[in-house]
C-alpha atoms as one frame of an Amber mdcrd trajectory, in Angstrom:
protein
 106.621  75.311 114.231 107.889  75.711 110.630 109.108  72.959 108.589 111.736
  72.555 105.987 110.380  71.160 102.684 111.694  67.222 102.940 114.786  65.856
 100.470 112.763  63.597  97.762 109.701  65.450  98.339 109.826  67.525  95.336
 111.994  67.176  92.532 115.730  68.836  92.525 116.858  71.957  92.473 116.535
  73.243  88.740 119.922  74.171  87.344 120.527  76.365  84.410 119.963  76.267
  81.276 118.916  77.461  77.562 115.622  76.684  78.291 115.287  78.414  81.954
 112.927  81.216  82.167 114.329  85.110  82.256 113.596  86.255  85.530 115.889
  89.558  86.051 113.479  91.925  84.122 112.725  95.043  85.214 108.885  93.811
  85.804 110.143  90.832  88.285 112.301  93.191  90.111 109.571  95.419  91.286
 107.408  92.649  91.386 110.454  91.396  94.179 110.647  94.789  95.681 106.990
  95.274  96.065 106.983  91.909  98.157 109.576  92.615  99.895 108.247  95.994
 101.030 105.034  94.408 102.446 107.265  91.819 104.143 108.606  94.369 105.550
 105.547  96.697 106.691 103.786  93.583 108.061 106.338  93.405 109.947 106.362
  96.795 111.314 102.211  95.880 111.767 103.024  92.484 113.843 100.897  90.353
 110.860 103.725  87.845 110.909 104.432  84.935 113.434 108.006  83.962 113.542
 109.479  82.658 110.657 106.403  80.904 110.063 104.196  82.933 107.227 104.205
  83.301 103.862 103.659  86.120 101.238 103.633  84.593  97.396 102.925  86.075
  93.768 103.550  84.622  90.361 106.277  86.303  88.367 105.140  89.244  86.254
 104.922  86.893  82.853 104.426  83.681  83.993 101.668  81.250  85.482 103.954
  78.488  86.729 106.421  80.180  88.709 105.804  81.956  91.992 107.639  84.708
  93.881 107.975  83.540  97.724 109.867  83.730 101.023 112.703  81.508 102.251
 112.419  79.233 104.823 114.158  80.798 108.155 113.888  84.450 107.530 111.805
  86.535 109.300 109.738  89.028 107.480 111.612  92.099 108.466 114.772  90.514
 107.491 113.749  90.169 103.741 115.101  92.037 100.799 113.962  91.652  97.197
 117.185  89.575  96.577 116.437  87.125  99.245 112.891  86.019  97.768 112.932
  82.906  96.150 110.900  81.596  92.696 109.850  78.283  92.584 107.768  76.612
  90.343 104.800  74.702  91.169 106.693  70.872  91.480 109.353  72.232  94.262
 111.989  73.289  92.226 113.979  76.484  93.279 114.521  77.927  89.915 116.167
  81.064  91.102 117.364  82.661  95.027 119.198  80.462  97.915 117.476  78.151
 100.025 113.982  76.708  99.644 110.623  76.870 100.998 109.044  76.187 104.081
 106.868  73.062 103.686 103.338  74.413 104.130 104.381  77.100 102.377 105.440
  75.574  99.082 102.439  73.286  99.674  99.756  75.526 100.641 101.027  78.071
  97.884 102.036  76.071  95.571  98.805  74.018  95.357  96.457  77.499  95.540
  98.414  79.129  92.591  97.816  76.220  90.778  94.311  75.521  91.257  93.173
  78.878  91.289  94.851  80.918  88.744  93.184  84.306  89.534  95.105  84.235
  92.552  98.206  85.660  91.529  99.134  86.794  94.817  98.419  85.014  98.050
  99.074  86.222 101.362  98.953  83.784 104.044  98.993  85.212 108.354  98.600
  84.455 111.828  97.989  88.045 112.126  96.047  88.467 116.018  92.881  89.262
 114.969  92.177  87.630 112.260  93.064  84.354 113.639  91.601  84.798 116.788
  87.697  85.623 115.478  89.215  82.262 113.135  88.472  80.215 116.337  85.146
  81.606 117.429  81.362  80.361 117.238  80.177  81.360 114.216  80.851  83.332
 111.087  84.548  85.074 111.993  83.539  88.621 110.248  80.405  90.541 111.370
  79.843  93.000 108.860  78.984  96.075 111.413  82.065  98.487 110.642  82.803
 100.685 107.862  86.281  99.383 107.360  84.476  95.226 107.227  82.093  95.594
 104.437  85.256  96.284 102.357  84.962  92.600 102.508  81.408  91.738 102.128
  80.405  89.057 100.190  84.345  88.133  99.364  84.919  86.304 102.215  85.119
  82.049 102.749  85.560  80.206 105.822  87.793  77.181 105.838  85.972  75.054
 108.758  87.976  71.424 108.439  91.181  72.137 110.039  93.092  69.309 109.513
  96.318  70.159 110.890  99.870  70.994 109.219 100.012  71.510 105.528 102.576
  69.018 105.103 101.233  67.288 101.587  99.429  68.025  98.586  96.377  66.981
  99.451  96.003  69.333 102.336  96.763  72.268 100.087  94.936  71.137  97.366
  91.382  70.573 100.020  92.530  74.578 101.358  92.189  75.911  97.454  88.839
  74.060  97.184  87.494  76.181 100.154  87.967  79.400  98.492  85.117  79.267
  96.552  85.113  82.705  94.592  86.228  83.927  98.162  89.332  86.435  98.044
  89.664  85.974 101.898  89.672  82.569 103.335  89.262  82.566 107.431  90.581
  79.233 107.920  89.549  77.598 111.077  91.904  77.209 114.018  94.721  78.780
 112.066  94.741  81.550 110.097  93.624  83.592 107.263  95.006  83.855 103.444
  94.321  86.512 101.450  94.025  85.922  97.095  94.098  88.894  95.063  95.184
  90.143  91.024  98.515  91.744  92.281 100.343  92.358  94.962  99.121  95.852
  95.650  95.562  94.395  96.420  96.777  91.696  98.154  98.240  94.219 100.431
  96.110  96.465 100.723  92.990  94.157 101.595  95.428  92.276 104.281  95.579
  95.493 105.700  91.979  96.702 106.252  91.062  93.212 106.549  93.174  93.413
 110.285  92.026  96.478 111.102  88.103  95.331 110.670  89.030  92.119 112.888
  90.673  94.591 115.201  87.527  96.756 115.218  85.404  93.880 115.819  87.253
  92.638 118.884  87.264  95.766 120.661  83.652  95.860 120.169  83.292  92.273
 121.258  84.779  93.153 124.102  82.252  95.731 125.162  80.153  92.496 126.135
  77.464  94.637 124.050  75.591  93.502 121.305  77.546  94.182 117.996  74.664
  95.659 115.426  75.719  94.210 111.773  74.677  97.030 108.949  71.333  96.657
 107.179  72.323  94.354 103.771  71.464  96.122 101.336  73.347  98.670 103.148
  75.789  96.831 103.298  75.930  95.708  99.652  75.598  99.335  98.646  78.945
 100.850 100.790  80.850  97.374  99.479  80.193  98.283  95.804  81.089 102.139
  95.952  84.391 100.710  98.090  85.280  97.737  95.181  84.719 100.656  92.855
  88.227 102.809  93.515  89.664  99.465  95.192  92.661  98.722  92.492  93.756
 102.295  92.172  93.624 102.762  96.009  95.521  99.611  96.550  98.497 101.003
  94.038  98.814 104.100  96.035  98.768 102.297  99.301 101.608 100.260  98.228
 103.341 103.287  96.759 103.290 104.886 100.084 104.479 101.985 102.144 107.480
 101.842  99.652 107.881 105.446 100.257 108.371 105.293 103.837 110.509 102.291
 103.517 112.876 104.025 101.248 113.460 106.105 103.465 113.343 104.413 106.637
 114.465 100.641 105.428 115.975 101.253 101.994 117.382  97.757 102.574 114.466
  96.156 101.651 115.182  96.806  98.061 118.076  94.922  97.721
């Protein structure tokens, strides 16, 4: 199902030089090490498919180079060594190997037409994708953990197929809207957020609300959505500690992993 980005497609490999960005700060490295850790806890969660998904952020100083997996590695395989950057024409401007197409496409394209996505998570996680191919809206706001996402949320109705060009990643930004999570039909979902610690941490919930939902689906009962101003209300007070919440949900996931996977820092 995955692709490898085509020869001619993009332009070479960049090679070194006195112009060539500094990427082995301190701030990239745990900007590496972060991804790497929630490669490695979606993992543990089953949010990946394969070799087939895609977790991206632009390096900590830049706007035209990105942070993302290599084409062939499973998540729980990563380290933070293994990540490559890219910049937004293809180029590999530091790690071994390249890309998977749709990723460099999809990612590439999003980064650059959206630049408050810094970070851009992109699953076939269960849930999530399968309330992606319902009738209707995918997310019914009726459970605590869902209006987390109320009023942030975009669905991406034209699928179109395989992100194999530009043009399809380029269409995919312009369905965000001022959404940070895109439902995108038949496929998948993509999460945009300021840093990788939100990204995370709304991937997260956002899963467990889909999971939530299904299980109530599956009552064959009537699922109740909360009142909307209700609604509005708990979404606010939960936006409201979001960022710090997010930091120490990543800082606990690394915790475990040092501990458990210490590899993934690497």
């Amino acid at each position: 199902m995955a692709h490898s980005l085509k020869p001619g497609a993009t332009p070479a490999t960049a090679s070194a030089g006195p112009n060539q960005p500094k990427l082995d700060s301190d701030a990239v490295w745990e900007a590496r090490r972060d991804l790497a850790a929630c490669f490695r806890m979606a993992a543990r969660y089953g949010f990946e498919e394969g070799i087939c998904n895609h977790f991206s952020a632009l390096v900590p100083g830049y706007d035209d180079l990105f942070i993302v997996n290599p084409y062939g590695w499973a998540f729980r395989e990563l380290t933070a060594s293994k990540l490559l950057i890219c910049d937004f024409h293809g180029n590999v401007v530091a790690g071994e190997g390249q890309p998977e197409a749709t990723a460099f496409y999809i990612h590439a394209r999003v980064h650059k037409n959206l630049p408050r996505a810094r970070v851009a998570f992109h699953t076939h996680m269960p849930y999530a994708t399968a309330l992606s191919m319902t009738e209707g809206d995918p997310l019914i706001f009726a459970g605590q953990t869902a209006l987390k996402f109320y009023g942030r949320t975009a669905f991406d109705r034209d699928y179109n197929g395989l992100a194999l060009d530009e043009r399809e990643g380029d269409r995919i930004a312009g369905a965000v809207g001022e959404a940070d999570i895109v439902f995108m039909k038949h496929h998948g979902v993509m999460v945009l957020g300021p840093s990788i610690a939100e990204a995370w941490d709304d991937l997260y919930y956002l899963e467990r609300a889909c999971e939530v939902q299904a299980l109530a689906l599956s009552t064959g009962r009537q699922v109740l959505p909360v009142k909307p101003e209700i609604a509005e209300a708990a979404y606010r007070q939960m936006r409201e500690g979001d960022p710090d919440s997010a930091r120490l949900h990543l800082a606990s996931i690394r915790r475990q992993l040092d501990t458990e996977e210490p590899i993934y820092r690497d």
